[in-house]
C-alpha positions as CSV (number, residue, x, y, z in Angstrom):
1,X,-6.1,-46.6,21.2
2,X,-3.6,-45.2,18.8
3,X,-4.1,-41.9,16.8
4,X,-1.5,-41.2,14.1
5,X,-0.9,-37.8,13.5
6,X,0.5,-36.5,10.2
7,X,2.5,-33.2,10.7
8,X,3.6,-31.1,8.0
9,X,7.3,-30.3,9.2
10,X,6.8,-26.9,6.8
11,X,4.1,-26.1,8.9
12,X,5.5,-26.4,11.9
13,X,8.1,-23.9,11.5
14,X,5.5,-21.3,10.4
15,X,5.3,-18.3,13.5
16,X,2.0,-18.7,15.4
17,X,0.3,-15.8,13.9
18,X,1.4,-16.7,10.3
19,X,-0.6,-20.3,10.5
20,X,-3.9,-18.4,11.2
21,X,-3.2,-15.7,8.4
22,X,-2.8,-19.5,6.5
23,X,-6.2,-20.9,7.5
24,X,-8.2,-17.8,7.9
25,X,-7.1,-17.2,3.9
26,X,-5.0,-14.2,4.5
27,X,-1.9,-14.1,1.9
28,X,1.8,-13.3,3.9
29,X,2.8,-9.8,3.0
30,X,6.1,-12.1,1.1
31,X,3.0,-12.8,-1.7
32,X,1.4,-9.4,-1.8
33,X,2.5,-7.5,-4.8
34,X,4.1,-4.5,-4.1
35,X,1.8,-1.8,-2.9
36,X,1.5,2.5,-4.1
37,X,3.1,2.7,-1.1
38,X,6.2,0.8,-1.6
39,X,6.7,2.4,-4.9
40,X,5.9,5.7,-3.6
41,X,9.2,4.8,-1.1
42,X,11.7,3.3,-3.9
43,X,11.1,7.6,-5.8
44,X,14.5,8.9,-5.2
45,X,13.7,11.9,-3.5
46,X,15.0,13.5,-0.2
47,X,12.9,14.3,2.7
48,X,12.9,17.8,2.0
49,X,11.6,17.4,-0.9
50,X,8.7,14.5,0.0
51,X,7.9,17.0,3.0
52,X,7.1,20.2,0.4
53,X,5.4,18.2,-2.3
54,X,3.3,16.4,0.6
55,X,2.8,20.2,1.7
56,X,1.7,21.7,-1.5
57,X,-0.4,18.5,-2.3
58,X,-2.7,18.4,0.6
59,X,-2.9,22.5,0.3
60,X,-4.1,22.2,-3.1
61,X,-6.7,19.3,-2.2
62,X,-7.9,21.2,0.8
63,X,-8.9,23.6,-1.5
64,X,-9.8,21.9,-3.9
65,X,-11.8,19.1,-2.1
66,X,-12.6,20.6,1.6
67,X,-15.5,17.4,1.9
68,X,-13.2,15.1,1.1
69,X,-15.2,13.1,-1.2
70,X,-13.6,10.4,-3.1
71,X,-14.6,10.3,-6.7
72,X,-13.6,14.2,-6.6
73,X,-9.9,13.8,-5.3
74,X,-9.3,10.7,-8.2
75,X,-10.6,13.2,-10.6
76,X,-7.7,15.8,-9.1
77,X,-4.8,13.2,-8.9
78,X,-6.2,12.1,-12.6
79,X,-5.8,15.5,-13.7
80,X,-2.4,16.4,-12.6
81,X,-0.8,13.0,-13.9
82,X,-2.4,13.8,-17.2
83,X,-0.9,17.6,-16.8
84,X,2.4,16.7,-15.5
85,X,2.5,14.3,-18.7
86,X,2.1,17.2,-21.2
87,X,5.5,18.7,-19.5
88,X,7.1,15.8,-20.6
């Protein structure tokens, strides 16, 4: 008995883990679109200055928001975007 086989060559050359991403429908990060966080990395600021703005940010929303819930901490990033935009 002879089976043919068809390969796809492109396929083939895929990494292991890559071809089950592929079938179980999982896109390669190459597709995703870049993410908050990548744009947070391409802001031009030193790590000084990440490191006290990341400071004074979760001060503020400890205070703010000690339960942590959710629709409250979009409702404080939504208001300081819209304040920060009246400086400008």
């Amino acid at each position: 008995m002879i089976i043919q086989v068809c390969v796809n060559v492109n396929t083939m050359k895929k990494p292991l883990n890559e071809r089950f991403q592929q079938l179980a429908g999982i896109k390669p990060l190459s597709e995703l679109e870049d993410s908050p966080t990548d744009k947070l990395l391409a802001i031009s600021l030193t790590d000084e200055e990440r490191d006290y703005a990341g400071d004074v940010l979760m001060k503020m929303h400890k205070k703010l928001n000690p339960t942590l819930d959710i629709e409250k901490s979009r409702e404080i990033l939504d208001f300081t975007v819209a304040t920060l935009q009246e400086f400008y």
